[in-house]
PASEBA-1860 file (N, C-alpha, C; in nm, 3 decimals):
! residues 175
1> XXXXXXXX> 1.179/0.376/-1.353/1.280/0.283/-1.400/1.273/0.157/-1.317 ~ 1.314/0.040/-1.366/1.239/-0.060/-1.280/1.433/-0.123/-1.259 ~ 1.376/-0.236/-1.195/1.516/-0.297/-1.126/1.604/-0.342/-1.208 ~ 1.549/-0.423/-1.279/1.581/-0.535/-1.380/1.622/-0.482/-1.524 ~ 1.502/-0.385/-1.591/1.532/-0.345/-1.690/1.504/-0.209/-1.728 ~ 1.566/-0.133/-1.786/1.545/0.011/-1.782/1.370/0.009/-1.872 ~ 1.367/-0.114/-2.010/1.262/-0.089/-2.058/1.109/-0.119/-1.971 ~ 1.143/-0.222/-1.900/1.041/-0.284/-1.839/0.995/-0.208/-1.734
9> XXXXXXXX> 0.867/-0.187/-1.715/0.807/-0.143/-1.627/0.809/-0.241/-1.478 ~ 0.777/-0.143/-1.350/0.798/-0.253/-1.238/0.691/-0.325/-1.218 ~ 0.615/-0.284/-1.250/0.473/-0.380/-1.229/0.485/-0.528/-1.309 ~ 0.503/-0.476/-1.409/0.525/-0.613/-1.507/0.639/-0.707/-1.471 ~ 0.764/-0.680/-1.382/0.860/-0.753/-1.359/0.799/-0.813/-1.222 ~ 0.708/-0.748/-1.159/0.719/-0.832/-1.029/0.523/-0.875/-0.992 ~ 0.450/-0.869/-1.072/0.339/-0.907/-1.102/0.263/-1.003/-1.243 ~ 0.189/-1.070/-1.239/0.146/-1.125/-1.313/0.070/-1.054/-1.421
17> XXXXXXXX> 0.044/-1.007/-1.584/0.015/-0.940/-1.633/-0.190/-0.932/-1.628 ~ -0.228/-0.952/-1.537/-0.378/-0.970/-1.468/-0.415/-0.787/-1.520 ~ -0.548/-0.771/-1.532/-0.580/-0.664/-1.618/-0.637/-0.550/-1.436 ~ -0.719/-0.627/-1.387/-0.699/-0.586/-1.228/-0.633/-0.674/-1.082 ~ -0.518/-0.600/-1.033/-0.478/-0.656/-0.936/-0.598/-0.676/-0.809 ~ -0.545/-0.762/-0.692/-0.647/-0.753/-0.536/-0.686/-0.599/-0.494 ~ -0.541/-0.532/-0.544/-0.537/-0.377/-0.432/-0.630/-0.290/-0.531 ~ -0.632/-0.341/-0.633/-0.719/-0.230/-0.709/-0.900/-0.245/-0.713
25> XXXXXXXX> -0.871/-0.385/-0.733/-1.012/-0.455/-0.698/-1.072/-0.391/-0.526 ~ -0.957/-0.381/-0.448/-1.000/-0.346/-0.318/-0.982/-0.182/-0.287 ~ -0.930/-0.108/-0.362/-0.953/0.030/-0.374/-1.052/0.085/-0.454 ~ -1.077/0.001/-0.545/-1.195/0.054/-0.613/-1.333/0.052/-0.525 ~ -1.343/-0.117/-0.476/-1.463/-0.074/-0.344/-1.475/0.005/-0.277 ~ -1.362/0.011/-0.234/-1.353/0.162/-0.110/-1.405/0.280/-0.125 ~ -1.323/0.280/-0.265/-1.368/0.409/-0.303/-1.486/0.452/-0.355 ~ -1.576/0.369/-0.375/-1.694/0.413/-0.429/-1.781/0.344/-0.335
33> XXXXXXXX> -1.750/0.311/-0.224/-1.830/0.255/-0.145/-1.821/0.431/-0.057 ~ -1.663/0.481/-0.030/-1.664/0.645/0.047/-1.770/0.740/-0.081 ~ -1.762/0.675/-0.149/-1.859/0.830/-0.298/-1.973/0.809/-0.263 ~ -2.033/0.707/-0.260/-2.192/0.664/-0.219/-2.201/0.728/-0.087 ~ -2.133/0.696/-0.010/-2.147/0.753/0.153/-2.138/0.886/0.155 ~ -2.044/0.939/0.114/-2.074/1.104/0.082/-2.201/1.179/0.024 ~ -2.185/1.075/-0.050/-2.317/1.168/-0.175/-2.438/1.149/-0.046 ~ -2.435/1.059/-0.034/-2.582/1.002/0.121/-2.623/1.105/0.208
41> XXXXXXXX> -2.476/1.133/0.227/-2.437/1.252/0.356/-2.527/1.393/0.307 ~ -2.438/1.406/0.192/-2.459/1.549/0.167/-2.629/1.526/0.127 ~ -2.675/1.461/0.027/-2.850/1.484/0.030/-2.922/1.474/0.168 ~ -2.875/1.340/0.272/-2.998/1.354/0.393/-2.966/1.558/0.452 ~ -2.869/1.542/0.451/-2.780/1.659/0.475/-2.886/1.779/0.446 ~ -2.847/1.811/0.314/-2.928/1.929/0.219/-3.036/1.943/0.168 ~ -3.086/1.814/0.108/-3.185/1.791/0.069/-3.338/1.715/0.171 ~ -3.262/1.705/0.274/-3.384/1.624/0.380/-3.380/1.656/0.507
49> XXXXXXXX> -3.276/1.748/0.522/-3.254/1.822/0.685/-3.239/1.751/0.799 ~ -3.180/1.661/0.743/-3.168/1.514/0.870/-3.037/1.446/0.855 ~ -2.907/1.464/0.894/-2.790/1.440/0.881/-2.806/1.264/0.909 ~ -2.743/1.220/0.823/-2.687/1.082/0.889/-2.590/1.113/0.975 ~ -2.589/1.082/1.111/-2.494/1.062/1.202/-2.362/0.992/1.205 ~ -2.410/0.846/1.153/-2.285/0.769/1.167/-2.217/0.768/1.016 ~ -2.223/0.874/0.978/-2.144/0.814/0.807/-1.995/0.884/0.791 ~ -2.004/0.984/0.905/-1.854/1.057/0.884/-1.773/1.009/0.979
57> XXXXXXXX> -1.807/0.892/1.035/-1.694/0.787/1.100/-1.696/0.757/1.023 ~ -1.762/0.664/0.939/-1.788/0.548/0.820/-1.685/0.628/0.703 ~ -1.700/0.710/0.701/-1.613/0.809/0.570/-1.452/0.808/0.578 ~ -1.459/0.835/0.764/-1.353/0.857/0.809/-1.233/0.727/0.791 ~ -1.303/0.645/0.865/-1.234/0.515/0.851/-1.181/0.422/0.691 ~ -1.332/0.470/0.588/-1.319/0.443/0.480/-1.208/0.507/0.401 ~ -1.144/0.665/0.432/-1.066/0.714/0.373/-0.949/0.640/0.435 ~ -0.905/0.639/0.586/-0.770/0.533/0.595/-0.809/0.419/0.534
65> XXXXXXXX> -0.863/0.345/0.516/-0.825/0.213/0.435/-0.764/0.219/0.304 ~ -0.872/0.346/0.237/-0.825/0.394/0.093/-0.672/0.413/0.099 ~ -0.597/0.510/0.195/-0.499/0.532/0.185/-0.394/0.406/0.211 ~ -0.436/0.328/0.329/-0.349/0.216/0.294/-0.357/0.092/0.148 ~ -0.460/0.105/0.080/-0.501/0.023/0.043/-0.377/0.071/-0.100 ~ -0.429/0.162/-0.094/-0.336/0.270/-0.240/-0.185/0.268/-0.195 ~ -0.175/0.241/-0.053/0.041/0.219/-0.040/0.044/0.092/-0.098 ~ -0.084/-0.016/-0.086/-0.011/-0.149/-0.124/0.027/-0.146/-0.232
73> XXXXXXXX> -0.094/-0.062/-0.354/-0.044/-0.015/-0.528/0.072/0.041/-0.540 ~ 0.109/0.152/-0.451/0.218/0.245/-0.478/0.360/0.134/-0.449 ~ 0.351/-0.008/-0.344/0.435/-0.049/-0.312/0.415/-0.173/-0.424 ~ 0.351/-0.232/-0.490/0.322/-0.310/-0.653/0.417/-0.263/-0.745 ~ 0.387/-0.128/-0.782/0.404/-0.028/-0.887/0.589/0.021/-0.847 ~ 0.622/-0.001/-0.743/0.757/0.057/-0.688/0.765/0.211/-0.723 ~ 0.639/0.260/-0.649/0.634/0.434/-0.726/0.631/0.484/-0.553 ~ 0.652/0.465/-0.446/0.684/0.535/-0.324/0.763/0.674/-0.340
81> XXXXXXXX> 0.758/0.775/-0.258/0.837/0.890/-0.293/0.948/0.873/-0.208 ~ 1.036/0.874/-0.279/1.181/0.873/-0.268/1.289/1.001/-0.353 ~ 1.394/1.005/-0.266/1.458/1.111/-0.303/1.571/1.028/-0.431 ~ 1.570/1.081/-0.530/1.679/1.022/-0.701/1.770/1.111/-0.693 ~ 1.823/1.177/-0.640/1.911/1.294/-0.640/2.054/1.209/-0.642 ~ 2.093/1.118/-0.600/2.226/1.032/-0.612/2.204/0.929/-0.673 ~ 2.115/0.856/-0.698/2.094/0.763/-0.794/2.159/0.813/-0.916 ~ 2.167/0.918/-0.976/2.240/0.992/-1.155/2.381/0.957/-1.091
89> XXXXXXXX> 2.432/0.959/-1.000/2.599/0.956/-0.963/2.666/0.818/-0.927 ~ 2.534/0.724/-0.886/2.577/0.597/-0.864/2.616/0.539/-0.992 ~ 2.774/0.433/-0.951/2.790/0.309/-1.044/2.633/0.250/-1.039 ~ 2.633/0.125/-1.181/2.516/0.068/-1.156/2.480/-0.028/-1.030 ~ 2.617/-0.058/-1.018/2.620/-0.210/-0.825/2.602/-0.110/-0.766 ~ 2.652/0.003/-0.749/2.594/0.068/-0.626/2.459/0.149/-0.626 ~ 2.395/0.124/-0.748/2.264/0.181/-0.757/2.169/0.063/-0.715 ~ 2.196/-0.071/-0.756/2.140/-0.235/-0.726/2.137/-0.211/-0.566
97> XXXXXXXX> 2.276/-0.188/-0.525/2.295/-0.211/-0.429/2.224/-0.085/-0.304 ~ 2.196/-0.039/-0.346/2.128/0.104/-0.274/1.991/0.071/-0.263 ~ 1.953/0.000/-0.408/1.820/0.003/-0.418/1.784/-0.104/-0.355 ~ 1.828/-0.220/-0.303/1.800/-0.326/-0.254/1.820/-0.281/-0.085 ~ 1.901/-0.200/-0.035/1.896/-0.181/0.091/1.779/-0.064/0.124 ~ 1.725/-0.037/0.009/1.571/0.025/0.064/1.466/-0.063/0.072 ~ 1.478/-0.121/-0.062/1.359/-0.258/-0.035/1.361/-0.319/0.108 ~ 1.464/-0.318/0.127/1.477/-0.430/0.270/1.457/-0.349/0.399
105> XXXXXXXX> 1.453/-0.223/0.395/1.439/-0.114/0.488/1.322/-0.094/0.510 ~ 1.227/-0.100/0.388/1.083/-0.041/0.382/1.000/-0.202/0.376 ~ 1.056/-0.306/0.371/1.008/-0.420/0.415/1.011/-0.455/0.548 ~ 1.113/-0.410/0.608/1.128/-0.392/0.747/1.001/-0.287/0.868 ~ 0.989/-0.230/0.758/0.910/-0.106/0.836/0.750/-0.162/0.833 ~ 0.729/-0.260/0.716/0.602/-0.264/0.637/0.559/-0.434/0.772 ~ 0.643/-0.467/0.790/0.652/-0.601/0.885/0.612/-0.540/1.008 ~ 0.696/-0.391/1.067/0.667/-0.376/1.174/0.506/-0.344/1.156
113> XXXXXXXX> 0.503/-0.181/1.076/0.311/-0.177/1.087/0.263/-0.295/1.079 ~ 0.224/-0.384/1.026/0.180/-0.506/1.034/0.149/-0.520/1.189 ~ 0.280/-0.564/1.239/0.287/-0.609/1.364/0.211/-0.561/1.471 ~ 0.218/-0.424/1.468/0.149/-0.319/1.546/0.005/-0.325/1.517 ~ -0.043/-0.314/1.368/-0.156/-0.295/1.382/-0.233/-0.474/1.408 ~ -0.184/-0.500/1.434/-0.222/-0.626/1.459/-0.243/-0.624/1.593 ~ -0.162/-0.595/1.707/-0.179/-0.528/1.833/-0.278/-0.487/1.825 ~ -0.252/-0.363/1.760/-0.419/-0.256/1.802/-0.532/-0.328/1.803
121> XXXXXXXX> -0.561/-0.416/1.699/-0.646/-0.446/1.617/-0.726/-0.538/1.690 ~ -0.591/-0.618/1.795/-0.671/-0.716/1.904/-0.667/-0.681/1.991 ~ -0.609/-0.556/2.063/-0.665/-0.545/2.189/-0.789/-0.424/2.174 ~ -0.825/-0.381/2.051/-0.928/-0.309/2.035/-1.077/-0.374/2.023 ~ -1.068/-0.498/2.027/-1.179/-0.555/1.964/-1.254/-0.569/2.040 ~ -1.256/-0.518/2.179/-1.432/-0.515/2.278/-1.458/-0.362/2.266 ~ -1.378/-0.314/2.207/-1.441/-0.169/2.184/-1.522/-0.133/2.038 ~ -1.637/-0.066/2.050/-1.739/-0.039/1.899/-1.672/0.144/1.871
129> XXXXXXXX> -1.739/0.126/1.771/-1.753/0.254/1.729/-1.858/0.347/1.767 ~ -1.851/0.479/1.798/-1.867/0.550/1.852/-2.040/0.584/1.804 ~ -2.063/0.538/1.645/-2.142/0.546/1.629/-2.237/0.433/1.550 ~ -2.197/0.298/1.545/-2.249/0.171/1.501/-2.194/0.110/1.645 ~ -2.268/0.015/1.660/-2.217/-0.110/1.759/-2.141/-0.185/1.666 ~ -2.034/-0.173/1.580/-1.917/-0.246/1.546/-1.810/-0.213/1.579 ~ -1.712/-0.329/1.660/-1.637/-0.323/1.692/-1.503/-0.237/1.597 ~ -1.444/-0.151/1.662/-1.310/-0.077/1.587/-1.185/-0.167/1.582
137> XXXXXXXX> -1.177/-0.264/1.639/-1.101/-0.393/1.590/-1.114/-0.417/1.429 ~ -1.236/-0.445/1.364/-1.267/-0.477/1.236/-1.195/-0.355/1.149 ~ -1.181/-0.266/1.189/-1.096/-0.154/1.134/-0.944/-0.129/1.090 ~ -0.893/-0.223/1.187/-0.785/-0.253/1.224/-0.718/-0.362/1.174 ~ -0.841/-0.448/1.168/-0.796/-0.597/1.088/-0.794/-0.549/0.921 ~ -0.881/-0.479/0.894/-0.843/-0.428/0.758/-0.711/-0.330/0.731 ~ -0.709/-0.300/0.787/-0.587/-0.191/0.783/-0.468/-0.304/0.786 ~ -0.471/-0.402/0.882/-0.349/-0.559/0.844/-0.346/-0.624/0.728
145> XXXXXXXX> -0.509/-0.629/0.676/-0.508/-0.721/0.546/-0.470/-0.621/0.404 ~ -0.480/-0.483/0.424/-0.363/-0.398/0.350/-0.267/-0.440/0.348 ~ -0.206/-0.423/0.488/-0.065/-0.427/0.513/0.019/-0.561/0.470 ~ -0.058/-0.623/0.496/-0.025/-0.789/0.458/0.013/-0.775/0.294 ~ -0.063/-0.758/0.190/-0.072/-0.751/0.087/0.034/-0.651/0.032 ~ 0.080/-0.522/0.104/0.202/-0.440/0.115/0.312/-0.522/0.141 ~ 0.321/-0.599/0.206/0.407/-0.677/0.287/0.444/-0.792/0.168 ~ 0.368/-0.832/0.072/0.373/-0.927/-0.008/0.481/-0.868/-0.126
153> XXXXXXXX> 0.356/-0.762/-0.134/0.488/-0.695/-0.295/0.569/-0.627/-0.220 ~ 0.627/-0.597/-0.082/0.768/-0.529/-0.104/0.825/-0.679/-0.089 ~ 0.820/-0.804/-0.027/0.910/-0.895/-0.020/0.949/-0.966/-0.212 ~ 0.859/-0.934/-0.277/0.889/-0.913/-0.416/0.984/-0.797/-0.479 ~ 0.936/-0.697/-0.432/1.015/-0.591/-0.480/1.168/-0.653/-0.429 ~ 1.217/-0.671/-0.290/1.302/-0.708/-0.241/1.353/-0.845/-0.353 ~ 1.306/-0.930/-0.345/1.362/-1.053/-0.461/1.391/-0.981/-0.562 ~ 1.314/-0.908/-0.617/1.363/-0.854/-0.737/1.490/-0.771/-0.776
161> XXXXXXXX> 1.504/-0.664/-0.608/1.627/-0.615/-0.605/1.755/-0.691/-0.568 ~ 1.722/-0.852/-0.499/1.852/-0.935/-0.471/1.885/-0.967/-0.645 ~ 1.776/-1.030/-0.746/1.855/-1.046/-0.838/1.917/-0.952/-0.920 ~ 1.878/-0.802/-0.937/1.927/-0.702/-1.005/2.101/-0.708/-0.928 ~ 2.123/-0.677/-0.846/2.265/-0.698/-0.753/2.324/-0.818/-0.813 ~ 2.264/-0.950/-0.810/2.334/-1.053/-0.819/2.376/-1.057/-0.981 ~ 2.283/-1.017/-1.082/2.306/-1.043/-1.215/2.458/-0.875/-1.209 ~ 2.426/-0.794/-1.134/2.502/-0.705/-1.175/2.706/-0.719/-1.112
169> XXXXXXX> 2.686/-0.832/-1.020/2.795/-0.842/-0.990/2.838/-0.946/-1.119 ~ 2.733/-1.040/-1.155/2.783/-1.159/-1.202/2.824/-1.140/-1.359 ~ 2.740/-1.024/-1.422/2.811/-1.007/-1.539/2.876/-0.847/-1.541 ~ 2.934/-0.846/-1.638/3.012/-0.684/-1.627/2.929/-0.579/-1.678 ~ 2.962/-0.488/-1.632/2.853/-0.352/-1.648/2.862/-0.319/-1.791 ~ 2.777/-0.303/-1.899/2.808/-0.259/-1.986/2.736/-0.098/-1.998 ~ 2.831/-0.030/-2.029/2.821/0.128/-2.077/2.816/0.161/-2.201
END
């Protein structure tokens, strides 16, 4: 159910109707950039008796990005798991109003990771990986340019929930 309108989907209220978004464009690399790397794995693996060494960091790291990359969709889409169990009992202002003090909660939270991994990210950067000479900083900076992009659509999601509140004080609830 989206903010604004029960028919409207949330994507469509707080995105441009674009056929692929950045996060999908950038999860899709990921992800088939981790399928190629696997598949690599498992043939030098099975088929050539000679493990690639460095690919299950490479996998490793590739799966956190995936996962942040997929909160920025889940935070687009306004599909995060959340508990609806009082939402059926709320007036509608106090459902606006509930729902806007999560936006602003989980924008809050999405500012701090940011913040942090931004930390990490620079004081990690004379350190490589364990198994490429690339720095684990670069790891880190991606994991921000997620977050950043998370950070974008919840401050949307958030606009979106100030006007659901504001239209809901300003006209009367109809039942």
């Amino acid at each position: 159910m989206s903010l604004i309108d029960s028919e409207t989907l949330p994507s469509e209220t707080l995105t441009s109707k674009q056929a692929f978004k950045s996060e999908d464009i950038l999860s899709l690399i990921i992800f088939w950039g981790l399928a190629v790397l696997l598949f690599a794995q498992f043939f030098s693996r099975y088929a050539l008796s000679a493990s690639l060494g460095w690919s299950e960091e490479i996998a490793r790291y590739l799966l956190i990005l995936l996962a942040f990359s997929g909160a920025s969709i889940a935070s687009r889409n306004d599909a995060h798991i959340g508990v609806t169990l009082l939402h059926r009992y709320l007036s509608v202002k106090a459902l606006n109003i509930t729902k806007l003090c999560i936006a602003m909660l989980n924008l809050f939270v999405v500012l701090l990771l940011l913040f942090y991994a931004g930390q990490i990210a620079i004081s990690l950067h004379a350190y490589s990986l364990a198994s490429l000479p690339v720095s684990i900083g670069w790891v880190y900076a991606l994991m921000c340019a997620c977050l950043l992009l998370m950070l974008v659509r919840s401050a949307m999601l958030v606009k979106s929930s100030w006007r659901a509140v504001c239209s809901s004080f300003s006209h009367k609830a109809v039942k």
